[in-house]
C-alpha positions in Angstrom: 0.0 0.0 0.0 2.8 1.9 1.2 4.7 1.3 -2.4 1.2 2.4 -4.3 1.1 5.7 -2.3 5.0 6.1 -3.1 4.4 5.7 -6.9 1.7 7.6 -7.2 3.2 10.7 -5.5 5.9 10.1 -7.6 3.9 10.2 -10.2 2.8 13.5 -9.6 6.3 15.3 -9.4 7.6 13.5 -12.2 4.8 14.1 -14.5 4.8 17.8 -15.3 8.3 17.6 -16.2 7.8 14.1 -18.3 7.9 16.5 -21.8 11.1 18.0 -21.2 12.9 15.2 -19.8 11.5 13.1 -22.9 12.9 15.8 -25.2 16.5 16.1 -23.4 17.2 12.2 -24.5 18.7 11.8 -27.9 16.1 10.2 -30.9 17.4 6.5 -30.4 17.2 6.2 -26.9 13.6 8.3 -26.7 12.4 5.9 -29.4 13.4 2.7 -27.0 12.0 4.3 -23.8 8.4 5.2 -25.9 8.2 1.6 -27.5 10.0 -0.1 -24.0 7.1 1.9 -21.3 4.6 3.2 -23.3 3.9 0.6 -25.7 4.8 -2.3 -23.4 6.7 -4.1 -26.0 9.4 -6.3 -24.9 13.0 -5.8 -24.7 13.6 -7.9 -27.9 10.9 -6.3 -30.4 12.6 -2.6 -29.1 16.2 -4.3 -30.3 14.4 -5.0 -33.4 12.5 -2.0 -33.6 16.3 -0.4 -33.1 18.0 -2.7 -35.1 20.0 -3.8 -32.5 19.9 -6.5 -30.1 18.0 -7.4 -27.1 20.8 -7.2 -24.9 21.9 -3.7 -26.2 18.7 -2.8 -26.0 18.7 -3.4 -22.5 21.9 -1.6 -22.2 20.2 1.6 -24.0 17.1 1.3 -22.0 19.3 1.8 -18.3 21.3 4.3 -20.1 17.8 6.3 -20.8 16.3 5.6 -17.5 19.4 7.1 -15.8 19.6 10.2 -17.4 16.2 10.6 -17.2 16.4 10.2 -13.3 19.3 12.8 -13.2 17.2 15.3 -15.3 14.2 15.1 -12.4 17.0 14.8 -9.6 18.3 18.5 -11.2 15.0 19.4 -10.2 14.8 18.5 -7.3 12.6 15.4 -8.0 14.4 12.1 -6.1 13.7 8.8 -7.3 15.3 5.8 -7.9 15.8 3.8 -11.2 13.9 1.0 -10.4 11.3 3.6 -9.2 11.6 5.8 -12.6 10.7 2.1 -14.4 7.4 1.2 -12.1 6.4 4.8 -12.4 6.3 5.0 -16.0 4.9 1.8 -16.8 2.0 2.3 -14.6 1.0 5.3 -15.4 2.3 6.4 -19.2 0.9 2.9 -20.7 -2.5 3.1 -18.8 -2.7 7.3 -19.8 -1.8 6.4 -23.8 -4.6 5.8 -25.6 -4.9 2.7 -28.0 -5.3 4.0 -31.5 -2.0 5.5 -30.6 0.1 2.6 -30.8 0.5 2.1 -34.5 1.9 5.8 -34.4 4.3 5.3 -31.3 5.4 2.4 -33.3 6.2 4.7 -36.4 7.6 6.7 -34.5 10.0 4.7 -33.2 11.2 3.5 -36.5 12.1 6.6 -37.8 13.1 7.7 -34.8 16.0 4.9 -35.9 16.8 6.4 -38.9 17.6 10.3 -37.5 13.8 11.9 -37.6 13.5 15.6 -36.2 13.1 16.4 -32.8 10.3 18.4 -33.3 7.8 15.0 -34.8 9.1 13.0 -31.9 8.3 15.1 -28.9 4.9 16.2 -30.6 4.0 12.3 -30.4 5.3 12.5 -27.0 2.6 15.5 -25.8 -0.1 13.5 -27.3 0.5 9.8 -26.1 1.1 11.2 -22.5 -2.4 12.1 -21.2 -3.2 12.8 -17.7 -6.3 12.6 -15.8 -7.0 16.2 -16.0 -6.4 16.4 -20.0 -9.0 13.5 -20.3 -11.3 15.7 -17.9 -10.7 18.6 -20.0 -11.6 16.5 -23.2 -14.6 15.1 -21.5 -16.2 18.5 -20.5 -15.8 20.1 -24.0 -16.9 17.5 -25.4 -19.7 17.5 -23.3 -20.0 21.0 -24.2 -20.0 20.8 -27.9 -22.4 17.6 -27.9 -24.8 20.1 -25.5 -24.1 23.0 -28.1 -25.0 20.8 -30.8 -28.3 19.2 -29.0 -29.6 22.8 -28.6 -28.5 24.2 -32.1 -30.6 21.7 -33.3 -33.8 22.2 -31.7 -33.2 25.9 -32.6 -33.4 24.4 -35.9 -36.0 22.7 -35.4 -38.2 25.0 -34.1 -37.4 27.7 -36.8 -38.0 25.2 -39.6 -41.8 24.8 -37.7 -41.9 27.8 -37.7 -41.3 28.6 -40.9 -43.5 26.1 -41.8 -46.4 28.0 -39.9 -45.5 31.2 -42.0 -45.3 29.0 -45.2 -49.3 27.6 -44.3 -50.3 31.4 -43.3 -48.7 32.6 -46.4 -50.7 30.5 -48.9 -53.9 30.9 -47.0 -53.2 34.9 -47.4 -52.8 33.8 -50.8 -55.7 31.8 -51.5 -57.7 35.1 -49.9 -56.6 37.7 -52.1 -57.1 35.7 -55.2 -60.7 34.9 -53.9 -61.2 38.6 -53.0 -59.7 39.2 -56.6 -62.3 37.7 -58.2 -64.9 38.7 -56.1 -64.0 42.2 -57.3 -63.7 41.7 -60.8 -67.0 40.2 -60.8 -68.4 43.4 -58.7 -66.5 45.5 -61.1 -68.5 43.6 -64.3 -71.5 44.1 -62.6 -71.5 47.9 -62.2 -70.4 47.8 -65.5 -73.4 46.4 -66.9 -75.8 48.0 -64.4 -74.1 51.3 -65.8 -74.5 50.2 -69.4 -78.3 49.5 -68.3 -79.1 52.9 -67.1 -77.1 54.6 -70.0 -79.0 52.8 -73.0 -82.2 55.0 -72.7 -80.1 58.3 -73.1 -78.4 56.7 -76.0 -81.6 55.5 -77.8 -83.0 58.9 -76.6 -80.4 60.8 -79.0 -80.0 58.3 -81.7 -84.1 58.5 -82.0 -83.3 62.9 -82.0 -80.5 62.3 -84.4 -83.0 60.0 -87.0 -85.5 62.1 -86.6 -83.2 66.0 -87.8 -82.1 63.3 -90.6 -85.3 62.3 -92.2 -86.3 66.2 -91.7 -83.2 67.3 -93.7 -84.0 64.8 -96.2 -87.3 65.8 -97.2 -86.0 69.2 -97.1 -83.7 68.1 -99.7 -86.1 66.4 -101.5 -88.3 69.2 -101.8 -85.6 71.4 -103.2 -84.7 69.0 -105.7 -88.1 68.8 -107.1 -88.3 72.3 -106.8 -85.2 72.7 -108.9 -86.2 70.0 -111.4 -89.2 71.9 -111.7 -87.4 75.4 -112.4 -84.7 73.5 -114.8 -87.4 71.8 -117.0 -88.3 75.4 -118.5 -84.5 76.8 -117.9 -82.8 76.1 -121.6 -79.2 76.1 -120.1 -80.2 73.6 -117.5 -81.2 72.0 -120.4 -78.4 71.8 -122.1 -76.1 71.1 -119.4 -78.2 68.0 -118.7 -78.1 67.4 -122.8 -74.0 67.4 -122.6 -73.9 65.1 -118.9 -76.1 62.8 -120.9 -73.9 62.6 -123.9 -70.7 62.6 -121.2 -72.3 59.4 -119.4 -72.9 58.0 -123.2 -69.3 58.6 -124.2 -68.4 56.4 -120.8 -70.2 53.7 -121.4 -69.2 53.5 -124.9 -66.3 53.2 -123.4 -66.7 50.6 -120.7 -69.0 49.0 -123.4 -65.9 48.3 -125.7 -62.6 47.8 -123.9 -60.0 47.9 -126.5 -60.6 50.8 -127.2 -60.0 52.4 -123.7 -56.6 54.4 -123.1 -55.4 54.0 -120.1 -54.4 57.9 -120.3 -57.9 58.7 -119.9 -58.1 58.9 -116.3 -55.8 61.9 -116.6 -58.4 63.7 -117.8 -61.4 65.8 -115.9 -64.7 66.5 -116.2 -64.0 70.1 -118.0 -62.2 67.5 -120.6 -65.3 65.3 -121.2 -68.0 67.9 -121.2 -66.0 69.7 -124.3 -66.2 67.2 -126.7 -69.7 66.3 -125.6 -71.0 70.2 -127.1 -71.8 69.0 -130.5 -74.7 66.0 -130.9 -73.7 62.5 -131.4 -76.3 62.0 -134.2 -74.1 59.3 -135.5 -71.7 56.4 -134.9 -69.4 57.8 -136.6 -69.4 61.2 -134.4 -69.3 59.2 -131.2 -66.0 57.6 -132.6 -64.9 60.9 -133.6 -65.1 62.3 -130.1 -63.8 59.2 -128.7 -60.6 59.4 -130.6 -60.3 63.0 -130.0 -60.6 62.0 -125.9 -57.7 59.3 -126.1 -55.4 61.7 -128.1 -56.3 64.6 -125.7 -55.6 61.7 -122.8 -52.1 61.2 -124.6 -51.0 64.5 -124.9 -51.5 65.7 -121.1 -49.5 62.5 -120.8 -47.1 64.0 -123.1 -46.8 67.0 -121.0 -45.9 65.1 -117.9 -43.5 63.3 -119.4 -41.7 66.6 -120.9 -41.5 68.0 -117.5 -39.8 64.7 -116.3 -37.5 64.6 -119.1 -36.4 68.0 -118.2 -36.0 66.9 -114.2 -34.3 64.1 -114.8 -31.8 66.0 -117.5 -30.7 68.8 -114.6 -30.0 66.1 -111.8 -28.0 64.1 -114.6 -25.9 66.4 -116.6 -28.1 66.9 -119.6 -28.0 62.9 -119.9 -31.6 61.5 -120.8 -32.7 58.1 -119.4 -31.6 54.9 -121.3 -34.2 52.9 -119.8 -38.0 54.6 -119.6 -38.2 52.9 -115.5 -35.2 55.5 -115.0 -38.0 58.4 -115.6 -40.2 57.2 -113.4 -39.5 58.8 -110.5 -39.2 62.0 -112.2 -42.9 62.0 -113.1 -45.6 64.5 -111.6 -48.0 63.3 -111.0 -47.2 59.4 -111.1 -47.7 57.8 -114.2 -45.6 54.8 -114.0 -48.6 52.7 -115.1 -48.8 54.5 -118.1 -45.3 53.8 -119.2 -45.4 50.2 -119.4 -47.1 51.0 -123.3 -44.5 53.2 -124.4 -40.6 51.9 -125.4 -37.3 54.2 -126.6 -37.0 54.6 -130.1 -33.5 54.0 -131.3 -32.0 56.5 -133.1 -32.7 56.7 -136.8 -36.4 55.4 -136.2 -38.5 58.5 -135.4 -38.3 60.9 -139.1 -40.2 64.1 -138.1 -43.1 65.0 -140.4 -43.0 68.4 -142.9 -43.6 71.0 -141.7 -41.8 70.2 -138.4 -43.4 70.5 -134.7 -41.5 72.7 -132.5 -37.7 71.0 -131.8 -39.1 68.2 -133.6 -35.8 67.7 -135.0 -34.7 66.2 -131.2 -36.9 63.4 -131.2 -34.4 61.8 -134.2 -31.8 61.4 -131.7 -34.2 60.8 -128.5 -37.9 60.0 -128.4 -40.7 57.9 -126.5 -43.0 56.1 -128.8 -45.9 53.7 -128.2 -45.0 50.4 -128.2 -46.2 48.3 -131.7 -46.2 51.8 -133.5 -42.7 50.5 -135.4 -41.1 47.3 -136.3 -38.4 45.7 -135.5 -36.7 47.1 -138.4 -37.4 50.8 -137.2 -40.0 50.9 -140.1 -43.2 52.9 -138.5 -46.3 51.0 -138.9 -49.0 53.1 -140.1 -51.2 50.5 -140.9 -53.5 51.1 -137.7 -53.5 47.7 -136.3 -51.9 48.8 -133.0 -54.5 51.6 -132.9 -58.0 51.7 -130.9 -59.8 52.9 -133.7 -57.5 52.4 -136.8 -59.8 55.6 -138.8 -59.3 57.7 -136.2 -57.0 57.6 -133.7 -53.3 59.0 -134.1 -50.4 57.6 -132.6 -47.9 60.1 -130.5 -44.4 60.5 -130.7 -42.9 62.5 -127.5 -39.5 63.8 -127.4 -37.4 66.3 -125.1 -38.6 70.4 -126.0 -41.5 72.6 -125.6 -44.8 71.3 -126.6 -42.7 67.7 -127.7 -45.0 65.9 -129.3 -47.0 64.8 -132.2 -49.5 63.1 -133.5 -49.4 60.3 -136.7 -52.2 58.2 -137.5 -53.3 56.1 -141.0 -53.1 58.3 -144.0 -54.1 62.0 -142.1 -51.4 64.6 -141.4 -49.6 65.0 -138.5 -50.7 67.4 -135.6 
């Protein structure tokens, strides 16, 4: 009992100093004392372990004990060597812990083989744990398993919480949307009740509004009888409804036979039709007349426009005229593009101006516009009227650059 109390006072001088004195021993005989008392190997694995024998082994392991004695007699720790031995191997191998064996035992080895101090007394601090160390451990341990425990009901209760909010959320949802509805519905409602009470002051002044219309009508109506009346004994309402009726005959002459419509004609205006509608169509042959006059009336305002493009398009292009007619185009005012598509450019030599010549007639043998199928292929003109939409009357037109360019040709009659 006596030996028990000894060691274990022992014990409690020597092992505050255990590190140093540990560290003061060279690497070999440090590496026979760890795997010797702290591994509990036996004298003949440490010679192994050393590469040495078991007896020099032994040898080393007294060597290490005794300087280790003298380093805690310097300090005023007294023990003997056979007291260092039963100190250390009861308390160093019952303080190491077991998963550090393999390590000690590494350790050791290179310990054999020159490692550095520094590795070998760091295995040292950790294989040497006292009872206090292991109560340290214990309570933070405790503490961090208690910290964890309550970090996770936090956790827990925030994520039910959460959930709570989550539920109230889409119930605050499901409310609005409902209340939404309910108001887009109340909105539709007063819409129509609105629509409702408006109708009857809408069909109030739509019924006014009828009813100042059918008034202004039959005030209009009874003018225009009044009128008729007056006009039907008036002889120049007379004869301006003689020419309107001979204008409408001209047009449906017109839409009555197609080929012989000019497209040209819509340039021209009512002040057109009505004068060649003054004389009296007393014959098929005057109609025809009056016709033919209209298309080459229709071709010469066409003629006109296409003078004053010529001209445009010369200034922008230094005195150059077009080579191709879709270049005039643009230059035309008003647009007549349509118009242009029955029209071609004479090549030079073609066009012969008649005798006695139209003003700067003599142009239009280097540049002119002529009507397509008015010349063949040759250049020869053909004057034979086919082309024409009334071969006994109608003229075909030649238009070149000038003043008043262009003239008139037709089947055996002079040119105009």
């Amino acid at each position: 009992m006596n030996a028990m109390n000894a060691t274990a006072a022992d014990w409690t001088h020597i092992e505050p100093l255990l590190d140093d004195a540990m560290h003061a021993l060279d690497e070999t005989d440090r590496a026979a004392v760890l795997l010797r008392y702290f591994e509990n190997k036996s004298l003949r694995e440490v010679g192994a372990t050393l590469g040495a024998s078991e007896n020099a082994a032994q040898k080393r392991l007294s060597r290490a004990v005794e300087r280790l004695r003298e380093f805690f007699a310097k300090r005023g720790v007294t023990v003997g060597e056979s007291g260092l031995v039963v100190v250390l191997s009861a308390n160093a191998v019952q303080a190491a812990p077991v998963g550090m064996a393999v390590t000690v035992s590494t350790a050791a080895a290179l310990a054999a083989t020159t490692l550095s101090t520094t590795t070998t007394t760091t295995l040292t601090k950790a294989i040497v744990m006292t009872t206090t160390q292991k109560a340290l451990v214990t309570v933070a341990l405790a503490a961090a398993i208690g910290t964890g425990i309550y970090e996770a009901r936090q956790v827990s209760a925030a994520r039910t919480e959460i959930q709570k909010l989550k539920q109230q959320r889409d119930l605050l949802t499901d409310q609005l949307e409902e209340m939404t509805r309910e108001r887009a519905e109340a909105a539709k409602q007063l819409a129509a009740l609105r629509d409702a009470n408006e109708r009857p002051n809408r069909d109030a002044g739509e019924l006014l509004r009828l009813r100042a219309e059918v008034a202004r009508l039959r005030n209009d109506s009874a003018q225009a009888a009044q009128i008729k009346t007056q006009a039907a004994n008036d002889p120049t309402a007379l004869a301006a409804q003689a020419w309107l009726g001979r204008v409408n005959l001209l047009k449906q002459r017109f839409e009555q036979w197609p080929g012989k419509k000019t497209p040209e004609l819509q340039l021209l205006n009512e002040q057109d039709w009505l004068k060649e509608t003054s004389r009296e169509f007393d014959s098929d042959a005057a109609c025809r007349e009056a016709m033919s006059r209209l298309r080459y009336n229709a071709k010469a305002k066409f003629a006109q426009i296409v003078n004053e493009g010529i001209e445009q398009f010369a200034k922008a292009n230094n005195e150059q005229l077009p080579s191709d007619l879709s270049e005039l185009a643009r230059y035309l005012t008003p647009p007549a593009d349509s118009f242009l598509e029955g029209y071609q450019i004479a090549k030079p030599g073609w066009v012969k101006p008649p005798q006695p010549n139209s003003p700067n007639s003599e142009r239009a043998k280097t540049w002119a516009i002529v009507e397509k199928g008015s010349f063949s292929a040759d250049g020869i003109p053909i004057r034979d009227g086919s082309n024409l939409a009334d071969a006994e009357y109608d003229m075909y037109v030649v238009i070149y650059r000038g003043n008043g360019g262009y003239y008139g040709y037709g089947v055996g009659r002079p040119a105009k």
